[in-house]
C-alpha positions, 0 to 999 in steps of 0.5 A, a space after each residue: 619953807 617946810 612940806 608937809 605931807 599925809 602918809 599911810 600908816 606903812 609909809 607910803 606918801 599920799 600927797 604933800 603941801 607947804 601948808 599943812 592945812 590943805 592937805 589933801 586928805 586921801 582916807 586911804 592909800 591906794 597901794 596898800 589900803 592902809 589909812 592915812 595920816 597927816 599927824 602923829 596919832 599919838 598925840 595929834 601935836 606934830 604935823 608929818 614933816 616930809 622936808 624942811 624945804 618945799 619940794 613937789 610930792 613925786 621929790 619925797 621918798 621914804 627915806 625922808 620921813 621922820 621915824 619918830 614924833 619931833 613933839 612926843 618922840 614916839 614912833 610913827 605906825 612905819 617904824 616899828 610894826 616890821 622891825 624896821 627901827 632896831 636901835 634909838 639914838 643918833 650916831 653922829 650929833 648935829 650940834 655943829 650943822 649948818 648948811 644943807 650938806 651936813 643937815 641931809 648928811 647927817 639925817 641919813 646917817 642916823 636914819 641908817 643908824 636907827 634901822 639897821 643900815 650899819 655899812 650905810 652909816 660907815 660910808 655916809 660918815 667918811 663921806 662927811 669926814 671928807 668933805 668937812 676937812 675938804 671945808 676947813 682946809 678950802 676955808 683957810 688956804 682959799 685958793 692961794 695954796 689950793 694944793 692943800 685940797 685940790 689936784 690940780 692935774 686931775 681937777 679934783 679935790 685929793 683923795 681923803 688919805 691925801 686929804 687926812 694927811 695934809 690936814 695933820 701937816 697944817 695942824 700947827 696952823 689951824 689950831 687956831 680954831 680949836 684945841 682939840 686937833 690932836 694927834 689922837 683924833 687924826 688917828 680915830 680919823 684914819 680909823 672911820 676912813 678904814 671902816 668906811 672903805 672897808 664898808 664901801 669896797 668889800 663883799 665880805 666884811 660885815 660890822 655887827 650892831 653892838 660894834 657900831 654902837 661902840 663906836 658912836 661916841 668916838 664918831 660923834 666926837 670926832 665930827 663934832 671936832 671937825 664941824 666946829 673947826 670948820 664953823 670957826 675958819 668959816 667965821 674968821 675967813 
């Protein structure tokens, strides 16, 4: 069940409701003065959305609201005043999401994309790599080889460069399911691993904005190919 919410025009959540008519209308917030809004004000189509699922208002944070109008696509009054928003587009494309993880995922990674964030979106994508291959290899050994995945010595799934590498060994098998698990695209994964450690463990390096841009076909390429492996050993298994 979806939660809407009113929000102030600096995006500042004044109150939410699975019913989008009984919203209780504050006509101005209380931490910044700032008016109150339930609806896009540029074209009074598109209720705010706060989450796709009923969740309490003190569960909502900024983090969740859309940036831009799902029915006229312009961007609310919290967006762009500041700066917040420094780019358009997506990173990574939600073609292949199915379940809650990729959705929440893959939304976090575009809003930190859309704002600027550019070492959040690098470590958010390795995270999504990982666990998408943790899915296939799971979905198509099962528990039978759980080795594929897991270390059994240390309960724990393998690290992602364990992982990458137990995946190319079984490439021949899960072929199956797509064409595309090329030798090209397990070295564009071992790549976005690299950034995403490099994001995650140095103080120091820094990736520009026209960098991660180019990278954002190859990204959206390489989850694309792993999401729709994973929803066809999901399908067969």
């Amino acid at each position: 069940m979806t939660t809407y919410a009113q929000i102030c025009r600096n995006g500042h959540i004044l109150n939410t409701s699975p019913n989008p008519e009984y919203i209780q209308e504050y006509q101005y917030c209380q931490d910044c003065g700032a008016e109150g809004i339930v609806e896009c004000p540029e074209c009074s189509d598109q209720k705010i959305i706060a989450s796709e699922q009923n969740i309490p208002t003190e569960d909502v944070t900024q983090g969740d609201l859309d940036l831009f109008c799902r029915s006229c696509g312009a961007g609310y009054p919290w967006t762009g005043n500041d700066g917040m928003v420094i780019r358009e587009g997506v990173f990574v494309d939600d073609d292949y999401v199915t379940g809650s993880f990729d959705r929440q995922t893959v939304e976090e990674i575009n809003r930190c994309y859309r704002i600027g964030a550019n070492s959040a979106v690098l470590v958010l994508y390795r995270k999504l790599l990982e666990n998408t291959i943790i899915e296939i290899l799971r979905g198509h050994y099962g528990t039978d080889s759980i080795e594929k995945f897991y270390d059994n010595d240390n309960s724990q799934f393998h690290r992602f460069s364990v992982l990458i590498s137990e995946f190319d060994d079984s490439r021949s098998e899960l072929s199956q399911y797509s064409d595309n698990l090329t030798n090209a695209l397990i070295d564009q994964i071992w790549e976005f691993k690299g950034n995403g450690d490099a994001m995650a463990h140095s103080i120091k390096y820094e990736v520009e904005d026209e960098e991660l841009e180019e990278m954002s076909s190859g990204a959206a390429y390489v989850a694309n190919v792993l999401l729709q492996a994973r929803n066809e050993v999901q399908r067969a298994n």
